[in-house]
C-alpha positions, 0 to 999 in steps of 0.5 A: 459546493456539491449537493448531498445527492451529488455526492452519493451519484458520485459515489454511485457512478461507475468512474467512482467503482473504477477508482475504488478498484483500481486503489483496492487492487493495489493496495490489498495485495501489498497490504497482505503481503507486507502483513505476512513478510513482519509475522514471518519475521516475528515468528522467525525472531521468536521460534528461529532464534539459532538460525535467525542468530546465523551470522553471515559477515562479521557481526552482521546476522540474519536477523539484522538484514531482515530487520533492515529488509522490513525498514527497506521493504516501507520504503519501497512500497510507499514509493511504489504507492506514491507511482501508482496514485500518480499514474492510475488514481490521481487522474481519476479523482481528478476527473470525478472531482472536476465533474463535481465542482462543474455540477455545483 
């Protein structure tokens, strides 16, 4: 098991800050967005009701395309996610992770 110090020389070390960026550049934005995208509906539900009660085909409205777009838009976005980690993540906390266990 890893030292205390080795920890917080991990934590220090610039892999550690690479890591730490390339998870915040990520998943800030889409955080933020996504946050924005549900009010929008909120404020659309509560303040829009007559356009939000638009009917586009049959009993299908706006409202409910947008409901399911916010089901469709967590999906995405955890698979987008999930490609990332693999991709950019994964790797890196591997390498610090290897370099850990090897020190101990």
């Amino acid at each position: 098991m890893p030292s205390t110090a080795a920890f917080v020389e991990a934590q220090e070390s610039p892999e550690f800050g690479e890591l730490r960026r390339a998870h915040r550049s990520f998943a800030f934005p889409l955080t933020i967005a996504f946050v924005l995208w549900y009010l929008l509906y909120v404020l659309l539900s509560n303040y829009a009701g007559g356009f939000m009660g638009t009917k586009l085909f049959g009993n299908i409205n706006v409202a409910l395309v947008l409901g399911l777009g916010q089901f469709a838009t967590t999906f995405l976005i955890a698979w987008w996610y999930s490609q990332h980690a693999a991709k950019k993540l994964d790797p890196r906390a591997e390498a610090i992770k290897a370099r850990l266990e090897g020190d101990a």
